[in-house]
C-alpha positions in Angstrom: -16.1 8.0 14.8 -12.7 7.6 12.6 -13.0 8.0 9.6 -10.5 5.8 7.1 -7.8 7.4 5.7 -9.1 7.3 2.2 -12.9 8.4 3.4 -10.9 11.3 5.0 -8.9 11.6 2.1 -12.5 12.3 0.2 -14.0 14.7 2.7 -11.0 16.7 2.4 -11.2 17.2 -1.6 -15.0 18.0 -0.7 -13.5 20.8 1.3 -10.8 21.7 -1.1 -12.3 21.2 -4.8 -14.8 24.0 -5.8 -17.0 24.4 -8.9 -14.9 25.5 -11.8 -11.4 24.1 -10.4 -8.8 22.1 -12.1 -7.3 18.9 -10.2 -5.7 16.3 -10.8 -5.7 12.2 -10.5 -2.5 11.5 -10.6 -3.2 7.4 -10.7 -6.8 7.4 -12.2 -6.6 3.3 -11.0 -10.5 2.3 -10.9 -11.7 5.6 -11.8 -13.1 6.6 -8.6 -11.2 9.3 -7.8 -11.2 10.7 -10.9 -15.6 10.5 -11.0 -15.3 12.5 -7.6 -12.9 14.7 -8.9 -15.0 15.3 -12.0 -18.6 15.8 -10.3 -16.9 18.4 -7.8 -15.2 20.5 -10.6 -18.9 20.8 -12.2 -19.2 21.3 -15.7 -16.6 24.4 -16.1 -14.1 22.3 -14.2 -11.1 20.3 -15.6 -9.6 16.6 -14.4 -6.5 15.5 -15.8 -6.2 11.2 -14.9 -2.8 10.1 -15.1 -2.4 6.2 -15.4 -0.3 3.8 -17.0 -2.1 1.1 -17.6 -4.4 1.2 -20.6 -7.0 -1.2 -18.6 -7.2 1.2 -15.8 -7.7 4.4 -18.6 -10.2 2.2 -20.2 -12.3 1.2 -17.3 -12.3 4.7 -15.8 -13.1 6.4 -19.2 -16.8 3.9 -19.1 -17.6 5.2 -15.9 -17.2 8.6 -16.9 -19.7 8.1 -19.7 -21.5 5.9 -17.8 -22.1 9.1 -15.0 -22.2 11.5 -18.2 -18.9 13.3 -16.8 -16.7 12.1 -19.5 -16.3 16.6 -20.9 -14.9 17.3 -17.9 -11.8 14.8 -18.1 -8.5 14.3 -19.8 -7.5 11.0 -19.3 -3.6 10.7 -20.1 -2.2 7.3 -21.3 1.2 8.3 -19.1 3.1 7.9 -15.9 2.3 11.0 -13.0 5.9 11.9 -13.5 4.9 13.8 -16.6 2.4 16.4 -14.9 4.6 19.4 -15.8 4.4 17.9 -19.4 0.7 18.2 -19.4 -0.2 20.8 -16.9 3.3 23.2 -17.0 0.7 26.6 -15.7 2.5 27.2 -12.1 -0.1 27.2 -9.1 -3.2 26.4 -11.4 -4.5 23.4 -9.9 -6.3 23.0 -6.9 -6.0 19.6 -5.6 -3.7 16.4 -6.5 -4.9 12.8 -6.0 -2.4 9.8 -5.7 -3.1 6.2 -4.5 0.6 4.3 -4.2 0.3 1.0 -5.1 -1.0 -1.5 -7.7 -4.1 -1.0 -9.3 -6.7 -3.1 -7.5 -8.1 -6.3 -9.0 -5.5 -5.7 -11.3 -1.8 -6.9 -12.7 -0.3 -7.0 -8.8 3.3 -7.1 -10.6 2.7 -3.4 -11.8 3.1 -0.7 -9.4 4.2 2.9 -8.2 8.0 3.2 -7.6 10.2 6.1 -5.7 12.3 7.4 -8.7 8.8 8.2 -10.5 6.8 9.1 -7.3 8.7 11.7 -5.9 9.3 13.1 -9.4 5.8 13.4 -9.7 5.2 14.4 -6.4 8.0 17.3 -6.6 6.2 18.6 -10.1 2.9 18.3 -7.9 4.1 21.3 -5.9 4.9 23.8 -8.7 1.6 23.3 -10.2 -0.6 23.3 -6.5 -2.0 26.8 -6.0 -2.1 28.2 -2.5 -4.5 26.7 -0.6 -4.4 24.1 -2.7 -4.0 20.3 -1.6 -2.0 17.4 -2.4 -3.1 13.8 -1.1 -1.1 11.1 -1.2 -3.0 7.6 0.1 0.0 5.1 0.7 -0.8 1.2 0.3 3.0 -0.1 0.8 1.7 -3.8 1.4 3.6 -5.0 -1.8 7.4 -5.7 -2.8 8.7 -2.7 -3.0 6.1 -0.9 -0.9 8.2 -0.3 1.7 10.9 1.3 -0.2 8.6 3.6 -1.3 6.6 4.4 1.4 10.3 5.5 2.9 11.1 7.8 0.3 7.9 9.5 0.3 7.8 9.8 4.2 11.4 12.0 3.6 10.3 13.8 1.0 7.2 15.2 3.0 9.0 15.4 6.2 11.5 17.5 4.1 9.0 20.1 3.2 9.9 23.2 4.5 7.0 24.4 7.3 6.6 27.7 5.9 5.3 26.7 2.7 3.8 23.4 3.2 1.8 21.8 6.5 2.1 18.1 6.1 -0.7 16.4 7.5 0.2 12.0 8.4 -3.3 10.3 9.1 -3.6 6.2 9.7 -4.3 3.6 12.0 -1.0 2.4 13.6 -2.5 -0.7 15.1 -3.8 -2.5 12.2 -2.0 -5.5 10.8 -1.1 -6.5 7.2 0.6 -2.7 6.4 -2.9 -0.8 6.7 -2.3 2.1 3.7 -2.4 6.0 5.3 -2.7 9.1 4.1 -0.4 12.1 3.5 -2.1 15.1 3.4 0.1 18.6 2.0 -1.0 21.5 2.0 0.2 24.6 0.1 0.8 28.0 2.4 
């Protein structure tokens, strides 16, 4: 059976994220990602949350505490296009969450743009260790969706082979702009 891009999305950080790793969730959103991330880093693990929204830091930051993972986190009041800010140690981290989009059940007028994106997704790469993975689950059903979708479509297809293997997984007959996953990985 297919699995959805964002279920594949989570097997493949299962694969990817070992015991003492550091990652990243670079739009902490809900906070599921992040509580993944968190309970497959283990206790001598490290998750840095990105988000820009104080509602989605705040509802993320209870259910850490509420699953006791709340040590393993630094949740960061900031857009993803600061990553090198926080986390400037080249090929340290070992896998880099992003959901594109708005932030669900949520201010609908607030969302990802390009110019911040592919900054984000360009500092993304010089912290990604080899091996290490970057996944990029793109919900373009919004204004401006498609814009962005676009430009980070080039940027991956831009990624030169012998350092990266770009991985495009989605359902291409689904109506109402089903979200799909880009999946980079770092030779």
């Amino acid at each position: 059976m297919l699995q959805s891009p964002l279920a594949f999305s989570h097997a493949l950080l299962k694969q990817t994220v070992h015991a003492g790793d550091s990652v990243i969730d670079a739009t902490a959103g809900n906070g599921n990602d992040t509580l993944l991330l968190a309970n497959l880093v283990g206790k001598d693990g490290r998750v840095i949350a990105f988000d820009i929204q104080e509602e989605a830091i705040a509802i993320t930051r209870e259910k850490l505490l509420a699953a006791g993972l709340n040590d393993r986190v630094d949740l960061q009041h900031n857009g993803h296009e600061h990553i090198l800010e926080i986390c400037p140690d080249s090929e340290s981290i070992s896998a880099i969450v992003f959901n594109l989009g708005y932030l669900p059940k949520g201010d609908k007028s607030i969302v990802t743009i390009p110019e911040t994106t592919l900054k984000a997704l360009d500092a993304s790469l010089n912290v990604l260790k080899k091996k290490g993975m970057l996944l990029v689950m793109v919900y373009h059903g919004h204004p401006g969706g498609k814009k962005e979708k676009s430009a980070v479509l080039d940027f991956a297809s831009a990624l030169p082979q012998e350092h990266f293997n770009v991985l495009n997984y989605g359902f291409i007959n689904q109506k109402n702009d089903p979200p799909f996953l880009l999946a980079i990985e770092k030779r």
